[in-house]
C-alpha positions in Angstrom: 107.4 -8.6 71.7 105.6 -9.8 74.7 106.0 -6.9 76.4 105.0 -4.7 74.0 101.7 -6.1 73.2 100.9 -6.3 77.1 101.9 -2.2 77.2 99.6 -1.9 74.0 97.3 -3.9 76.4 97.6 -1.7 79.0 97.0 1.7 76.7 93.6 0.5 75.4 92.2 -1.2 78.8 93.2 3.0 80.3 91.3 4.6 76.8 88.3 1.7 77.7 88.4 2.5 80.9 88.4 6.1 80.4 85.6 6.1 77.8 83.2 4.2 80.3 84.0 6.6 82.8 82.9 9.6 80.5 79.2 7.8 79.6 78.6 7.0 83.4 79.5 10.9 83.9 78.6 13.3 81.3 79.4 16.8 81.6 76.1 18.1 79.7 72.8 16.2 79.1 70.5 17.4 75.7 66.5 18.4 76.5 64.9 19.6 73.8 61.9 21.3 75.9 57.9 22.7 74.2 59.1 26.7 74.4 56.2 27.5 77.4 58.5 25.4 79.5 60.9 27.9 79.2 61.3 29.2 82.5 60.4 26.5 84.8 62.8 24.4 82.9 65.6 26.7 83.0 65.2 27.1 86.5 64.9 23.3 86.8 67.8 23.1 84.8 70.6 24.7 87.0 69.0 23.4 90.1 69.8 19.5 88.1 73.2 21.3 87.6 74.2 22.6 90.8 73.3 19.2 92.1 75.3 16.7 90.0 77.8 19.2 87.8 76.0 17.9 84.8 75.2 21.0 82.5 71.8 20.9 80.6 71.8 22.2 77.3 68.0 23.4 76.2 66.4 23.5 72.9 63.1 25.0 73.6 60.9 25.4 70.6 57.4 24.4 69.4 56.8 21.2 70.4 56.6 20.1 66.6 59.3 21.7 65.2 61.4 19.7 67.8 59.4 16.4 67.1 61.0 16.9 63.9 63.9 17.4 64.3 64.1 14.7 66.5 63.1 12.6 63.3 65.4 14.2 61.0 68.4 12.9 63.2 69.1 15.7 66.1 70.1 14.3 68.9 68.5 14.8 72.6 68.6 12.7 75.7 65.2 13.9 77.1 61.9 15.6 75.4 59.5 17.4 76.8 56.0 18.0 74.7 53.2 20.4 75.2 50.8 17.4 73.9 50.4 13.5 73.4 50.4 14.2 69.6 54.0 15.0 69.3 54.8 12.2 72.2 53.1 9.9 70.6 54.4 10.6 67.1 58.0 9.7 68.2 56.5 6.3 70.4 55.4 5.0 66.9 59.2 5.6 65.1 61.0 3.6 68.0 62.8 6.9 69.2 61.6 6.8 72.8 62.2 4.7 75.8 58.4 4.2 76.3 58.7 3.0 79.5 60.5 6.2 81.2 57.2 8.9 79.6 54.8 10.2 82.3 52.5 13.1 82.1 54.2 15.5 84.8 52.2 18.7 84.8 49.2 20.4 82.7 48.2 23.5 81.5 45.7 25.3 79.8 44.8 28.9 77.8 43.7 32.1 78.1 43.9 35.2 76.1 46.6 37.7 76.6 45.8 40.9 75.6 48.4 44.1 75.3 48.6 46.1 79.2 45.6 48.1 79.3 43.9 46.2 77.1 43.2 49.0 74.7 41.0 46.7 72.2 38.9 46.7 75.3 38.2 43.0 74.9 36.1 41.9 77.9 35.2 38.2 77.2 34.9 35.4 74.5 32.0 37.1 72.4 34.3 40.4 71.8 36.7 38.0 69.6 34.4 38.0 67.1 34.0 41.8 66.6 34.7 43.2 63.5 38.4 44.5 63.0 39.7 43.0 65.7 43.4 41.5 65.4 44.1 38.2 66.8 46.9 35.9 66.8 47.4 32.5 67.9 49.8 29.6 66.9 49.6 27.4 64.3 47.5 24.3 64.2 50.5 22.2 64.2 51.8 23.7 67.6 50.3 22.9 70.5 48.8 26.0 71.8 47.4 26.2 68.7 45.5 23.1 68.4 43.9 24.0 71.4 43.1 27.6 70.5 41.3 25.9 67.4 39.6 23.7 69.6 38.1 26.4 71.5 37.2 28.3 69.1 35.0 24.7 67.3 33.5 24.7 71.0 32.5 28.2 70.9 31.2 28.2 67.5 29.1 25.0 68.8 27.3 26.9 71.2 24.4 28.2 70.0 24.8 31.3 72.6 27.7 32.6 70.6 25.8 32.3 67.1 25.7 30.2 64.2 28.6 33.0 62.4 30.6 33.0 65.4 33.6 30.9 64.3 33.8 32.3 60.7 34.1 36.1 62.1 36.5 35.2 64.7 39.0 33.2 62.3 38.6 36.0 60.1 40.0 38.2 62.4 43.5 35.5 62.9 46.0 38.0 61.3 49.1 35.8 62.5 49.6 32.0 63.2 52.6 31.8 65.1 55.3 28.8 65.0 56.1 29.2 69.0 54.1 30.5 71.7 57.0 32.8 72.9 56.3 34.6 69.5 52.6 35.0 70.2 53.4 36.7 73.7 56.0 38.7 72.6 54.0 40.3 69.9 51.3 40.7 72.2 53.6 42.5 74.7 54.8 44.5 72.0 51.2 46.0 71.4 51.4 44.3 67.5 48.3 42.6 67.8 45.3 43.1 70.3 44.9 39.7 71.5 46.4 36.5 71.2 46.2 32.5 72.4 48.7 31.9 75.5 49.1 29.6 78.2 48.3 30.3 81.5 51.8 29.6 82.5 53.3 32.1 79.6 51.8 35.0 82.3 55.0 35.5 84.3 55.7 37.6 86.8 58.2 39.6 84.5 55.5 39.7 81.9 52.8 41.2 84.3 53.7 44.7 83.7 53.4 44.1 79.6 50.5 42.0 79.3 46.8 41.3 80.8 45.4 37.8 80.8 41.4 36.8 80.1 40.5 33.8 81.4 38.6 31.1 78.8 36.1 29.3 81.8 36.4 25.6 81.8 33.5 24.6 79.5 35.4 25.9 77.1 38.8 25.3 77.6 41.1 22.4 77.0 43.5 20.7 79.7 46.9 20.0 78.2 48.6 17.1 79.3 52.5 17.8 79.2 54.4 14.2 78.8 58.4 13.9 79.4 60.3 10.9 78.6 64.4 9.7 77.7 64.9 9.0 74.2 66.0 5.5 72.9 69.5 6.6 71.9 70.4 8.5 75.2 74.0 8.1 75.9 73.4 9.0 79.1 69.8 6.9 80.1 70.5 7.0 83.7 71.2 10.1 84.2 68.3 11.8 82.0 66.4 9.6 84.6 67.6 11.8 87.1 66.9 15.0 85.2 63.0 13.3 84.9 62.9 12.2 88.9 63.9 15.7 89.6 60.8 17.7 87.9 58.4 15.6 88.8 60.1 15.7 93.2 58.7 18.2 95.5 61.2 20.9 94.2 60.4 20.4 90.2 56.7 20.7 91.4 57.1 23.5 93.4 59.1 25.3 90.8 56.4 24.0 87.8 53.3 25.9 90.6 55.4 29.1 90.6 55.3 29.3 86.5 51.4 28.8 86.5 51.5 25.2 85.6 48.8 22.5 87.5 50.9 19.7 89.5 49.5 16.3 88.8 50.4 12.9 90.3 53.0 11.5 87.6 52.3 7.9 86.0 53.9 6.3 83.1 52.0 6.5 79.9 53.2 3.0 78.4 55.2 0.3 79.7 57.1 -1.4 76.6 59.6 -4.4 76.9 62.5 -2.9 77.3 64.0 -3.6 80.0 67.1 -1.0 80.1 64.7 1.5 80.0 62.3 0.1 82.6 65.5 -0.3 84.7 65.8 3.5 84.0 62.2 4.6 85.4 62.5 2.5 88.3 
C-alpha cells in the first residue's frame, strides 16, 4: 500500500509539475488589439514570436466592441484601445492590472477620400456641400468620437457658419462599427469621403486612397493605452509582449504605420503587487 500511494505520489507531483511548466511557457498569448493597430501589431506580433516561440493570437476590432466582449466573459491576456474611454471602462470592473497600462503611441484623423478624389473635396468647408456622401464610424468607436468632435469644433467656428454642422451631418450616409470598414469602402469608391486615422494610410493603401489633412486646431490627439488584464494566465509574459512595443523596435515599427511615438508612462499605479511586479 505504501508503495502505491508514493507512485500515485509521484504521478501527480509529474502532472503538477508539468502544468506549472505550461503557465510559465505558453505556446500562444490573446491580444485583443483597436482594428487601426492592425498592421503594426501584426508585424509586432511575429517579431514577439520569432523571439520567444510564443504565438499571438489577434482579435482586432473596434475598440468597443472588444471592451465588451471583454465584459461579457472573452478571455484576453493583453488590450489594446484606440481611447481612455474603453481603458478606463474596464479599470472601473476590476478586469485590468492597472498598474501594467501606459499610453504607448497616438494618433490622429484625416479624411480619406477615393484615389483621384473625384468629389473634388479640397478642404474642411467642402464637407458641408450639398450631396456630398460621407462616412465615418460610430460614436461609440473611437475614430468616431473624434470625427464628432471635429465636426462640434468646426461648427463652433464662426468661419465655417452657424449651419455648418447640421449640413455636414446630413450628408453622414454610413456610421461604421470599425475603421477598417470606413477605409475599405472609401477605397472601394462607395462613398466620397470618410473619417480615418492617419495611420489607416498605408503604403499598400496609397494607390486606392488620397488623404486630406484636418490642421491641428481642429483635430484631436488620440492617446492609445495598452495594458495585461487581471485574469492573464500568462502575466509575465504579456509583460514582455507590452516591453516589446513600446522598445526601440515596437517604436520604430509603430513610425513606419503613421503612428506618433511618445515616451511611455503608466496611467495608474493600483495595489497590486503581482501586477506591479509585472511592469517592473
Amino acid at each position: 500500500m505504501i508503495k502505491k500511494h508514493l507512485f500515485v505520489a509521484l504521478i501527480a507531483a509529474q502532472v503538477l509539475a508539468s502544468s506549472a511548466g505550461f503557465a510559465e511557457e505558453p505556446k500562444e498569448l490573446t491580444v485583443f488589439t483597436a482594428a487601426s493597430l492592425t498592421g503594426a501589431f501584426g508585424e509586432i506580433g511575429q517579431l514577439y514570436t520569432n523571439e520567444t516561440n510564443i504565438n499571438v493570437a489577434f482579435n482586432f476590432d473596434g475598440s468597443q466592441n472588444l471592451r465588451t466582449q471583454i465584459e461579457n466573459g472573452a478571455y484576453a491576456d493583453v488590450f489594446a484601445s484606440a481611447n481612455m474611454l474603453q481603458m478606463n471602462a474596464l479599470k472601473r470592473i476590476l478586469l485590468m492590472n492597472n498598474s501594467s497600462i501606459i499610453v504607448f503611441t497616438e494618433n490622429k484623423l484625416s479624411l480619406i477620400v477615393p484615389k483621384g478624389n473625384p468629389a473634388k473635396i479640397s478642404n474642411l468647408t467642402d464637407l458641408a456641400k450639398p450631396g456630398l456622401k460621407i462616412i465615418m464610424g460610430t460614436k461609440d468607436l473611437p475614430v468616431g468620437d473624434y470625427a464628432l468632435q471635429i465636426i462640434n469644433r468646426l461648427g463652433n467656428d464662426s468661419a465655417y457658419g452657424p449651419d455648418y454642422k447640421a449640413r455636414v451631418m446630413a450628408n453622414i450616409i454610413s456610421q461604421e462599427t470599425t475603421v477598417n470598414y470606413v477605409v475599405t469602402k472609401v477605397a472601394l469608391g462607395e462613398t466620397d469621403v470618410g473619417f480615418a486615422w492617419v495611420s489607416d494610410v498605408t503604403e499598400d493603401l496609397a494607390s486606392r486612397v488620397d488623404k486630406i489633412d484636418i490642421l491641428d486646431e481642429y483635430n484631436v490627439i488620440a492617446k492609445y493605452p495598452l495594458g495585461v488584464l487581471k485574469d492573464s494566465k500568462y502575466p509575465a509574459k504579456s509583460q514582455e509582449f507590452i516591453n516589446l512595443v513600446t522598445s526601440g523596435q515596437g517604436k520604430a515599427i509603430l513610425e513606419k504605420y503613421g503612428f506618433s511615438v511618445v515616451h511611455s508612462s503608466p496611467i495608474a499605479a493600483a495595489g497590486n503587487s503581482a501586477a506591479a511586479k509585472a511592469a517592473a
